[in-house]
C-alpha positions in Angstrom: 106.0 -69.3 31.7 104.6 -71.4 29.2 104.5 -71.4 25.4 103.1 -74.4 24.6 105.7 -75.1 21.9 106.6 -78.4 23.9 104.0 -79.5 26.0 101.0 -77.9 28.4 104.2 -77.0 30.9 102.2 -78.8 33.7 98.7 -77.3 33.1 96.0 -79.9 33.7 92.7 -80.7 31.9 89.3 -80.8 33.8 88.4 -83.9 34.3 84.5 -83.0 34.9 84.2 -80.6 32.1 82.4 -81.4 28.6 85.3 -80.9 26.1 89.5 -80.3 26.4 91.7 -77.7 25.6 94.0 -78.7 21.9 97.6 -77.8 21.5 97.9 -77.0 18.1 99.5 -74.9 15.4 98.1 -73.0 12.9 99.6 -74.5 10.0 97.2 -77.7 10.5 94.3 -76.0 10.6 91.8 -75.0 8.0 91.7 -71.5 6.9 89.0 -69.6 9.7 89.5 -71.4 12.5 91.3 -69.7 14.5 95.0 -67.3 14.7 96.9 -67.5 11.4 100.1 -67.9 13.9 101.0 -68.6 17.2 102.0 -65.5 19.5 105.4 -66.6 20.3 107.0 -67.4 17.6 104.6 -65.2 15.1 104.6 -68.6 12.7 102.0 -71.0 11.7 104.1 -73.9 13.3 103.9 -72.4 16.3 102.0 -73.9 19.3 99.2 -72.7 21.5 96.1 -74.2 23.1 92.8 -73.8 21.5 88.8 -74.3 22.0 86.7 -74.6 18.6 82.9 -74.6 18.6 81.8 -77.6 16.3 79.2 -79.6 15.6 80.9 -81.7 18.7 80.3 -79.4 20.9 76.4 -77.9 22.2 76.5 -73.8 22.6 77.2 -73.9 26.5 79.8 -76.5 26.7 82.6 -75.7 28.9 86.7 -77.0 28.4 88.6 -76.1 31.6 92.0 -76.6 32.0 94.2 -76.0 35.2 97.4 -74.3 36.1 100.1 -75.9 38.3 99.6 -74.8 42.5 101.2 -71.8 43.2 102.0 -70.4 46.8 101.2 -67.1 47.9 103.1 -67.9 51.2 105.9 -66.1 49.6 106.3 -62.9 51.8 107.4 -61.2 48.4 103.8 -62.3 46.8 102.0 -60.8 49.3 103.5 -57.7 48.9 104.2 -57.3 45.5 101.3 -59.1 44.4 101.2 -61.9 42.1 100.0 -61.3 38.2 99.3 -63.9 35.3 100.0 -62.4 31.6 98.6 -64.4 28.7 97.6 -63.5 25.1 94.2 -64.5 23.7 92.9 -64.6 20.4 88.7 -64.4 20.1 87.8 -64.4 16.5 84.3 -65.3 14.8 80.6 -63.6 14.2 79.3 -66.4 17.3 82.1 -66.8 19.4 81.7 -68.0 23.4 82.7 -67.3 26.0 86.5 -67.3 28.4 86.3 -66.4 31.7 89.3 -66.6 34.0 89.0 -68.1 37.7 91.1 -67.9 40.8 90.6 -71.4 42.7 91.7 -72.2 45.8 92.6 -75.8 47.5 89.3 -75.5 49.5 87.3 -75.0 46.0 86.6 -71.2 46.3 86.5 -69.9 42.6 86.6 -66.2 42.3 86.0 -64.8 38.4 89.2 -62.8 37.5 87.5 -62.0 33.8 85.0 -63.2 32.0 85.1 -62.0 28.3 82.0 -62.9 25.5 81.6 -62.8 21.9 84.1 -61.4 19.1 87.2 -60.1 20.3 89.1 -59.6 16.8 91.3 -61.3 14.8 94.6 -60.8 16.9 96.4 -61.6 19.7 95.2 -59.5 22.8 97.8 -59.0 25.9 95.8 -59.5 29.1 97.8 -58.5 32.7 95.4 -59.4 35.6 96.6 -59.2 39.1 96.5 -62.9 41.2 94.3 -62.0 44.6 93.7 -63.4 47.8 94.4 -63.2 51.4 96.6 -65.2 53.5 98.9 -67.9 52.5 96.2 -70.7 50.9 97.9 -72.5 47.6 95.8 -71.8 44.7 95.4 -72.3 40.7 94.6 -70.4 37.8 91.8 -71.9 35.7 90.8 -70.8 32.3 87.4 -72.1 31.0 86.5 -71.4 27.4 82.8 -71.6 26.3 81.5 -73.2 22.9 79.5 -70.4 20.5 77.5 -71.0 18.1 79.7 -70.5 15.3 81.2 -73.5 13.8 84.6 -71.9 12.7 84.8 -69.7 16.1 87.2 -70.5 18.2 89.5 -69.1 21.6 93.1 -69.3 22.0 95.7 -68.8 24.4 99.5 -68.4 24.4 102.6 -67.3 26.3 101.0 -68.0 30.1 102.8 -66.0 32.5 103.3 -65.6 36.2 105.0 -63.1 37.9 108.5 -64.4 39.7 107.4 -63.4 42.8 104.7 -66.6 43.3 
């Protein structure tokens, strides 16, 4: 589980991508940019990760940022099946894009969700179940999309995976 109230907990930027992932609250942010709280704590000096479009950044540019490995040799996450929970916040009139991969050690990406344009202003819960076949090691990547807009942005909080991987 991570919050992000500390640290990334272990999640990795891309080091081939065009832009990172910022931990950030909202309480040092200007007013449109983004949540007006974290989701964990429901506070603007809470933490959570965040992508802005901005003059930076070209419509198109991508941020990834990867998860720690996680094993489905686990007999019980082969049976039970393995599930990432997160909460996402997609707010602005030219928002991008977040799409969702499942990457294995050999490089295999398979597109778990792929989500575009305005999503509202609040936090949305998102339960997706973790596939695959076998026992290969694999990571979760989330890869947020610049917009057009310069005051859009995407953010996540409260990354969770089930016990049983």
């Amino acid at each position: 589980h991570c919050n992000f109230e500390f640290d990334l907990c272990g999640w990795k930027q891309d080091e081939n991508d065009d832009f990172d992932w910022n931990l950030r609250t909202s309480s040092t942010t200007k007013m449109g940019t983004g949540p007006a709280t974290d989701h964990t704590l429901q506070e603007a000096s809470g933490h959570y990760i965040f992508i802005k479009s901005s003059f930076l950044q070209l419509p198109g540019q991508k941020a990834r940022i990867f998860s720690p490995v996680l094993s489905k040799r686990n007999k019980n996450c082969k049976v039970c099946g393995g599930v990432i929970l997160f909460y996402y916040h997609m707010f602005g009139a030219h928002i991008g894009s977040l799409i969702l991969y499942q990457k294995t050690m050999a490089k295999h990406e398979k597109i778990l969700l792929n989500l575009t344009g305005n999503q509202g202003n609040f936090w949305q819960r998102k339960t997706l179940i973790l596939t695959g076949d076998g026992g290969e090691d694999f990571q979760v990547v989330f890869e947020g999309i610049a917009g057009k807009g310069p005051k859009d942005g995407i953010a996540l909080d409260d990354l969770t995976f089930s016990r049983e991987c």
